[in-house]
C-alpha positions, 0 to 999 in steps of 0.5 A: 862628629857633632851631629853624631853626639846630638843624635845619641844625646837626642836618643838618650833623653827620652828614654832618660825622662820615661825611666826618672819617671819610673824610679819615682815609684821607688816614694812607696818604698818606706826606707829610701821614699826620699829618693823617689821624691827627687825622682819625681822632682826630677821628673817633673822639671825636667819633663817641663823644661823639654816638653816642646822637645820630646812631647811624649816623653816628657808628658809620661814622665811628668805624669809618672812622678805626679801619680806616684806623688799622689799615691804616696800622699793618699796612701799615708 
């Protein structure tokens, strides 16, 4: 029973990370820019914490919310 839960928890975090990653672009959207900036944040701490973990994931993820940072910053 316990290593059913891990397998589902391990399954779901990757793709948690890629999708946190993701919503951060919701930062170029001028009336709920904050919440992509949590969601970069997000991203980016939770992608570091994990990252010896879920490599890949956490590596796209980071970068996810670190490049829509860096546009909104560009962009203004």
């Amino acid at each position: 029973m316990k290593e059913t839960i891990q397998k589902k928890q391990s399954k779901i975090v990757p793709v948690l990370l890629v999708i946190f990653g993701a919503l951060a672009y919701l930062i170029l959207l001028p009336q709920i820019w904050w919440l992509g900036l949590a969601f970069a944040a997000l991203a980016v701490i939770w992608g570091g914490i994990t990252l010896r973990k879920y490599n890949l994931f956490s590596v796209i993820a980071m970068l996810l919310g670190i490049v829509a940072c860096l546009i909104y910053v560009f962009s203004r």
